[in-house]
MDAnalysis code that builds the backbone (N, CA, C; Angstrom):
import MDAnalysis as mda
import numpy as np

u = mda.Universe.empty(402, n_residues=134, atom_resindex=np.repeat(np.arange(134), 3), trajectory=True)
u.add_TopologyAttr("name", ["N", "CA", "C"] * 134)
u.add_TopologyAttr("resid", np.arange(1, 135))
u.add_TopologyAttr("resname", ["UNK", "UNK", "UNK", "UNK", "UNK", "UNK", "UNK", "UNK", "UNK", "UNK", "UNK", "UNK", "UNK", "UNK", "UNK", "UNK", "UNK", "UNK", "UNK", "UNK", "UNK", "UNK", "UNK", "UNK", "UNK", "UNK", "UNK", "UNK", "UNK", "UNK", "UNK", "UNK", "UNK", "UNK", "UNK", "UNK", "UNK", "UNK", "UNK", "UNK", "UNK", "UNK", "UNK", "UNK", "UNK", "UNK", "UNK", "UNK", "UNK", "UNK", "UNK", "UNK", "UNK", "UNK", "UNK", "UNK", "UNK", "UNK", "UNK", "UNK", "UNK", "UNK", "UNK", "UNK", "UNK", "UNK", "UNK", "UNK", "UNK", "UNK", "UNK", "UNK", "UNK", "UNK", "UNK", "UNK", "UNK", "UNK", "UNK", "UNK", "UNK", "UNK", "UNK", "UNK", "UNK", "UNK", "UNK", "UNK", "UNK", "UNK", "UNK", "UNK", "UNK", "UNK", "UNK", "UNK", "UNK", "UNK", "UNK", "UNK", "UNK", "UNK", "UNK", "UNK", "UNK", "UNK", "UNK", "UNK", "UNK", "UNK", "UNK", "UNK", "UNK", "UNK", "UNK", "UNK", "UNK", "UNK", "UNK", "UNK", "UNK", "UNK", "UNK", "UNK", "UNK", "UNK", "UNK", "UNK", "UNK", "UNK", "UNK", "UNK", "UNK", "UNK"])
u.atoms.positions = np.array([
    [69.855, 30.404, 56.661],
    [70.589, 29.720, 57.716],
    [70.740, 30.670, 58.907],
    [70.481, 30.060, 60.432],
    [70.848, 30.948, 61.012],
    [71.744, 31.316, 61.582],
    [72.388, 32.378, 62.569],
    [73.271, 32.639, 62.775],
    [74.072, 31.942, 64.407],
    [75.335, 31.340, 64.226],
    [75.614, 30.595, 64.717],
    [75.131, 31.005, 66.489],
    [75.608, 29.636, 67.480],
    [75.141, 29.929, 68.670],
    [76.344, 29.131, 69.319],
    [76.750, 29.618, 70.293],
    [77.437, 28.772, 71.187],
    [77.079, 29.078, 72.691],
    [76.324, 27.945, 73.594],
    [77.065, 27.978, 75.004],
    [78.158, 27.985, 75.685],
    [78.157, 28.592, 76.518],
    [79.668, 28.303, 77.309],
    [78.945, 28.029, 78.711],
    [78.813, 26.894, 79.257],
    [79.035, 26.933, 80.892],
    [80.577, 26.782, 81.486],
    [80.520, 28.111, 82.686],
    [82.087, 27.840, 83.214],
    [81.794, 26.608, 84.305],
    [82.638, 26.494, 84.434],
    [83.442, 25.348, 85.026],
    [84.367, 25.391, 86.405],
    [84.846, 26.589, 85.624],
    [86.131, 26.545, 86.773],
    [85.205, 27.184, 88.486],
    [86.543, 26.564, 89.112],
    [85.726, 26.860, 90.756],
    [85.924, 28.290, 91.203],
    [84.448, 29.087, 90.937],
    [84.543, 30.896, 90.926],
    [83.424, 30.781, 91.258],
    [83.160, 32.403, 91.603],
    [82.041, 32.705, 91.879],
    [80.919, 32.359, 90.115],
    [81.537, 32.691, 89.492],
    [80.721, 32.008, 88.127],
    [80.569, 30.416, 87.480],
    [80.739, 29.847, 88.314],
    [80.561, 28.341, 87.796],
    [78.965, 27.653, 88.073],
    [78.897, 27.216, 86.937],
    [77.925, 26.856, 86.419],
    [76.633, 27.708, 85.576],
    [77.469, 28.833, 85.443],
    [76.867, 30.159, 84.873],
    [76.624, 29.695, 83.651],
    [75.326, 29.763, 82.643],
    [75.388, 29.548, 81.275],
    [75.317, 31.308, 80.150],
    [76.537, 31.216, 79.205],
    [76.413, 32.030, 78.795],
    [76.017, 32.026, 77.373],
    [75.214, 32.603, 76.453],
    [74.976, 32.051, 75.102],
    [75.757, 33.454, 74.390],
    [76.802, 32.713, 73.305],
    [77.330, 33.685, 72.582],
    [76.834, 33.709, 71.121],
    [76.344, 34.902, 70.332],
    [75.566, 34.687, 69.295],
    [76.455, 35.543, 68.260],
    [76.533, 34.645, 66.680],
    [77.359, 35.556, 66.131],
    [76.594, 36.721, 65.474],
    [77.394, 37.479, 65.250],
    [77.280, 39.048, 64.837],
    [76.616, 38.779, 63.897],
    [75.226, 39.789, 63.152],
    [75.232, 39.797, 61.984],
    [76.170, 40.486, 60.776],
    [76.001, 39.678, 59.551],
    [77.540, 39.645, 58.420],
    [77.694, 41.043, 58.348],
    [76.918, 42.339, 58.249],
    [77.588, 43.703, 58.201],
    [78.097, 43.664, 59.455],
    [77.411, 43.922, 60.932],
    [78.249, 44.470, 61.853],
    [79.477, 43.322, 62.282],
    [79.696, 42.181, 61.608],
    [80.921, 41.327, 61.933],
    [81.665, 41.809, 60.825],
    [81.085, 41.947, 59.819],
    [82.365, 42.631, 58.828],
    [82.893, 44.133, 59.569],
    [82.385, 44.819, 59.570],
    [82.882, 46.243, 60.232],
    [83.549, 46.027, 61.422],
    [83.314, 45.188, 62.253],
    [83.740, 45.110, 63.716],
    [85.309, 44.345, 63.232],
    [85.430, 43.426, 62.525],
    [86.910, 43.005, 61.801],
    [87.335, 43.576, 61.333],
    [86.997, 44.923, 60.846],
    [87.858, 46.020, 59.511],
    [88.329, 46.787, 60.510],
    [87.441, 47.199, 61.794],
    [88.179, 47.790, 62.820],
    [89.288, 46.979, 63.734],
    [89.580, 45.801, 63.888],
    [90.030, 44.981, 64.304],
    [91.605, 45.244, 63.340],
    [91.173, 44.818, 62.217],
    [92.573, 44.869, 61.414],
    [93.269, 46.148, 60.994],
    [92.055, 47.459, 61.329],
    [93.003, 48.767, 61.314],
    [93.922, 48.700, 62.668],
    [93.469, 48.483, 63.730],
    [93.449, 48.580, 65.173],
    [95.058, 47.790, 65.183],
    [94.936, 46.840, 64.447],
    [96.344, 45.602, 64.309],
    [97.462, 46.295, 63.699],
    [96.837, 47.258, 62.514],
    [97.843, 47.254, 61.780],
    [99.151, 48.132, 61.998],
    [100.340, 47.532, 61.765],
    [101.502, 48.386, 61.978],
    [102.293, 47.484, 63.161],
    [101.251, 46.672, 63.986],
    [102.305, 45.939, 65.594],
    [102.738, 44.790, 64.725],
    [103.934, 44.389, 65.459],
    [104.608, 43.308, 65.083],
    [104.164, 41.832, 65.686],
    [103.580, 41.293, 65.183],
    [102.774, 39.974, 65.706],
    [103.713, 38.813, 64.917],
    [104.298, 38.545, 66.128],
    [105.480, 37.067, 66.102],
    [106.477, 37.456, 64.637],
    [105.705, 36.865, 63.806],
    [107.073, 35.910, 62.561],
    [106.450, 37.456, 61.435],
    [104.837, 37.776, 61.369],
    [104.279, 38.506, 60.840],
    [103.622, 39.996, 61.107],
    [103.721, 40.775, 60.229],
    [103.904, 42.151, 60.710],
    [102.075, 42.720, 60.569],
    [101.376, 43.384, 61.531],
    [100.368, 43.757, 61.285],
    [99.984, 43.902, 59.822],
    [100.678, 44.910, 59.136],
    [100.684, 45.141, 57.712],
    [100.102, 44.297, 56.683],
    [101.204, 43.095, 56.863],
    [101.095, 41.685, 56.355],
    [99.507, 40.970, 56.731],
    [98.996, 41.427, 57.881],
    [97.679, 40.773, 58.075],
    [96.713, 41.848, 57.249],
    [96.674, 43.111, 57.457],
    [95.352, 43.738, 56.713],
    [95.896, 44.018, 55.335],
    [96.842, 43.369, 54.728],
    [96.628, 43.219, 53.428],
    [96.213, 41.891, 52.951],
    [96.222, 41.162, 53.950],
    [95.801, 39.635, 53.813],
    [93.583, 40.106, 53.599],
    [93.410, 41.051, 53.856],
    [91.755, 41.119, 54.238],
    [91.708, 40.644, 55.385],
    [90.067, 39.909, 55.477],
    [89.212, 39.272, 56.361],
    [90.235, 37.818, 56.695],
    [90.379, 37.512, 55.850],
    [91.381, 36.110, 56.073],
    [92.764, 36.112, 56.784],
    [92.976, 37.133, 56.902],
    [94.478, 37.554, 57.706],
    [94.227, 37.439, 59.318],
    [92.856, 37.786, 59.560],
    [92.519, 37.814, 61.045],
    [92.737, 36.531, 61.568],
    [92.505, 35.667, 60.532],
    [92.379, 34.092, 61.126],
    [93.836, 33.865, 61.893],
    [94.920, 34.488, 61.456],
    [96.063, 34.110, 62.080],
    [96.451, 35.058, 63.243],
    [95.761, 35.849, 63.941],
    [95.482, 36.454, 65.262],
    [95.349, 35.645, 66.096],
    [95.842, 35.567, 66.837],
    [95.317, 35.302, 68.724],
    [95.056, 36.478, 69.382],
    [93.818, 36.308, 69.927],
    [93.137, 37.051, 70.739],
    [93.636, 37.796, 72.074],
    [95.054, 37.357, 72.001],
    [95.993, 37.913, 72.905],
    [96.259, 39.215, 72.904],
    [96.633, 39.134, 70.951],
    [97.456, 40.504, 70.093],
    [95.983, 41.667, 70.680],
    [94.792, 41.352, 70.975],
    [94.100, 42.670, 71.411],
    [94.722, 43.158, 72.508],
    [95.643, 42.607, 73.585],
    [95.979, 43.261, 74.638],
    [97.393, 44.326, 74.003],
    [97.541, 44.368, 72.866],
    [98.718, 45.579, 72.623],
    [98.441, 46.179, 71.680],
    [96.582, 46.531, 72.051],
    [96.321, 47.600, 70.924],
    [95.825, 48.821, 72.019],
    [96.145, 49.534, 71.297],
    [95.742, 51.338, 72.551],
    [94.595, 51.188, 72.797],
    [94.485, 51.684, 74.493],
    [93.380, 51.232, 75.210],
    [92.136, 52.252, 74.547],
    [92.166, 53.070, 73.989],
    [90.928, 54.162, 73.769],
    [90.445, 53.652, 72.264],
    [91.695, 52.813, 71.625],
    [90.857, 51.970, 70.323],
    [90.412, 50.912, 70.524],
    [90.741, 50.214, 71.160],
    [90.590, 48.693, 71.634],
    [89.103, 48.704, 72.597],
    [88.913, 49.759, 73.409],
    [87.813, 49.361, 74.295],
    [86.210, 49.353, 73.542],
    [86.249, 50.632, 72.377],
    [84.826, 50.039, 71.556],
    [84.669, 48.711, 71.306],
    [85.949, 48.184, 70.579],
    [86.112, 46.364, 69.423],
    [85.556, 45.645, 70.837],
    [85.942, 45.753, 72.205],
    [85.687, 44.842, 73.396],
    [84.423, 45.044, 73.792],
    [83.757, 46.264, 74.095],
    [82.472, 46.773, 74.249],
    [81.533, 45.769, 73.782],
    [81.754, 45.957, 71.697],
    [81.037, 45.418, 70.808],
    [80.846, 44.096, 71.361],
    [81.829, 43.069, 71.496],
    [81.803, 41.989, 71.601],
    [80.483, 41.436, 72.601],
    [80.808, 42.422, 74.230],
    [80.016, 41.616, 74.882],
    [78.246, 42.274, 74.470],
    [77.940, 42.895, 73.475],
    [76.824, 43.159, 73.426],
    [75.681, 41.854, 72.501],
    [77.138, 40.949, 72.323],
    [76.725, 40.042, 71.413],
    [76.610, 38.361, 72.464],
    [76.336, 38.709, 73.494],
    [76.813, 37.983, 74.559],
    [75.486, 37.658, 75.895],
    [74.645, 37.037, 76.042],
    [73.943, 36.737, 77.161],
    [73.964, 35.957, 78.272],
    [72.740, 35.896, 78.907],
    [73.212, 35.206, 80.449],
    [71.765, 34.612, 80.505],
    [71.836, 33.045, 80.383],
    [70.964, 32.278, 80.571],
    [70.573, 31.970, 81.774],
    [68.734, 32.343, 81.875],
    [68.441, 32.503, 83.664],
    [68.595, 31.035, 83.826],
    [68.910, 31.169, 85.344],
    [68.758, 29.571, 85.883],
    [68.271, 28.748, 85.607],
    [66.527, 28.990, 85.125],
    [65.737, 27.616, 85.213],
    [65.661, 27.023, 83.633],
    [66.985, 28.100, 82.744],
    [67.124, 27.547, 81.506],
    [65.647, 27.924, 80.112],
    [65.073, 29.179, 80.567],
    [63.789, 29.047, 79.999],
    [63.516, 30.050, 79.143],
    [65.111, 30.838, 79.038],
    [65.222, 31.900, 78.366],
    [66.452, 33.039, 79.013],
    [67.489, 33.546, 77.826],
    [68.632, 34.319, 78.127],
    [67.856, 36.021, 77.775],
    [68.805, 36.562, 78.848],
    [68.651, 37.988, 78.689],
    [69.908, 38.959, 78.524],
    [69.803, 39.922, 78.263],
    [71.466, 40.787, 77.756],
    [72.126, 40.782, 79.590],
    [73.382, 41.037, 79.012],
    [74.042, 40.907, 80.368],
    [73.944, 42.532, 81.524],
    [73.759, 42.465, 82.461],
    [73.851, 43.654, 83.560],
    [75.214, 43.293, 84.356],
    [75.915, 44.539, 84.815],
    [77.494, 44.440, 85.425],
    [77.509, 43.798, 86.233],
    [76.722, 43.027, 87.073],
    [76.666, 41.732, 88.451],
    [76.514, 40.419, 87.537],
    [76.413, 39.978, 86.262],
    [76.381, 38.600, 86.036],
    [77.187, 37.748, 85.765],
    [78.383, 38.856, 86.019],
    [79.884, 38.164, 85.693],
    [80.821, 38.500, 86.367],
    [80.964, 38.009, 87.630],
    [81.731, 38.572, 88.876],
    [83.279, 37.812, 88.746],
    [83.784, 37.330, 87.948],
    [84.939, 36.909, 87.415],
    [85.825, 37.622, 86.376],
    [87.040, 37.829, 86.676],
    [87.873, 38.239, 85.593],
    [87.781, 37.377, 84.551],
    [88.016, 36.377, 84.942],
    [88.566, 35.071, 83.738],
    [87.612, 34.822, 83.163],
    [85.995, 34.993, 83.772],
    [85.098, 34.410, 82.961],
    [84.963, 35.574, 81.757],
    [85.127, 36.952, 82.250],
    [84.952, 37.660, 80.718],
    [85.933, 37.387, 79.997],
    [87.365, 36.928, 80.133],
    [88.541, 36.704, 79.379],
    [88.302, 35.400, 78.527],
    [87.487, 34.598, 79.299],
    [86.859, 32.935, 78.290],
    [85.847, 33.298, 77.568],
    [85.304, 34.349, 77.591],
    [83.921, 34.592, 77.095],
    [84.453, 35.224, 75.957],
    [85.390, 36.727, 75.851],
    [85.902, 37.065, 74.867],
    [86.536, 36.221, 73.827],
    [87.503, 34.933, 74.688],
    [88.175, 34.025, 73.467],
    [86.981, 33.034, 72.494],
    [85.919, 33.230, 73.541],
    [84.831, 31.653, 72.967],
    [84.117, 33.220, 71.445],
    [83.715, 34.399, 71.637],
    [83.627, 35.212, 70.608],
    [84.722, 35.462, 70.019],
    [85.691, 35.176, 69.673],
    [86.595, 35.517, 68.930],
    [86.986, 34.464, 67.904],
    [86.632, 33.529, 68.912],
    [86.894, 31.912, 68.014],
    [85.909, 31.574, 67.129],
    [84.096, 31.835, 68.215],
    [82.876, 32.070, 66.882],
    [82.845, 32.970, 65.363],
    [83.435, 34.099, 65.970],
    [83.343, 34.770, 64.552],
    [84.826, 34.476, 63.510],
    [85.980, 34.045, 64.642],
    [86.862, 33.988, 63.627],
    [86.968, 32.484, 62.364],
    [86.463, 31.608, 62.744],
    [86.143, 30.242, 62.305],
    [86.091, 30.316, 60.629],
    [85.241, 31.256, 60.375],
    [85.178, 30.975, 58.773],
    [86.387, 31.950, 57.820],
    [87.020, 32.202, 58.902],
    [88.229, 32.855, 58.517],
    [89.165, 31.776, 57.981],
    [89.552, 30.978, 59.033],
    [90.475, 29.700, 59.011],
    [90.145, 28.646, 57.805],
    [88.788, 28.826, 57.481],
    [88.474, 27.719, 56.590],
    [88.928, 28.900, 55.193],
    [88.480, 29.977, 55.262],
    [88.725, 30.559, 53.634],
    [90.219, 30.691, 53.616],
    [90.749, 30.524, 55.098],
    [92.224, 30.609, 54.490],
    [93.079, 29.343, 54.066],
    [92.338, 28.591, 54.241],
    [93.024, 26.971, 54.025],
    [92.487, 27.049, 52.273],
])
């Protein structure tokens, strides 16, 4: 089976609208490792009702109850590899639709569009989280 795919075209009225971006999920080692760093990175902050702790003893399935928010109150010198990773998993479909290439620092002249782009990868890889935790 292969590994999942999602488009995102933005929308909103920016210099990036109508931009197509294809987000591809991680393969299962480097998405497992990239979550083990995720849930060290978590562990110990107090997230709402539940305590970091409480999530990386939960495993892989604990992430599912993260919002992608809780990355903004992890220390910036741990947090910026886990963000790095993400967009390497991330392309920019040329115009005439005939094929995507890795991204260069001019293809995303929006704040918000990397902030939608990070939640649309966070939601791809976190998905089979939510189902093993149900």
């Amino acid at each position: 089976m292969a590994r999942k795919v999602i488009e995102y075209v933005v929308s909103g009225d920016n210099r990036d609208k109508g931009k197509t971006f294809v987000v591809t999920e991680m393969p299962a080692s480097k998405g497992e490792m990239w979550a083990i760093r995720v849930m060290l990175a978590i562990s110990g902050l107090d997230i709402g009702n539940d305590s970091g702790d409480k999530i990386i003893n939960s495993g892989m399935s604990g992430l599912s109850g993260v919002d992608v928010r809780t990355l903004g109150r992890i220390d910036i010198d741990i947090l910026t590899p886990i963000l790095e990773e993400m967009f390497q998993h991330i392309e920019i479909q040329i115009p005439d639709g005939s094929m995507c290439r890795r991204l260069i620092e001019n293809d995303i002249e929006e704040i918000t569009t990397r902030l939608q782009l990070r939640k649309v990868f966070w939601e791809l890889h976190l998905d089979f989280l939510q189902l093993a935790a149900q």
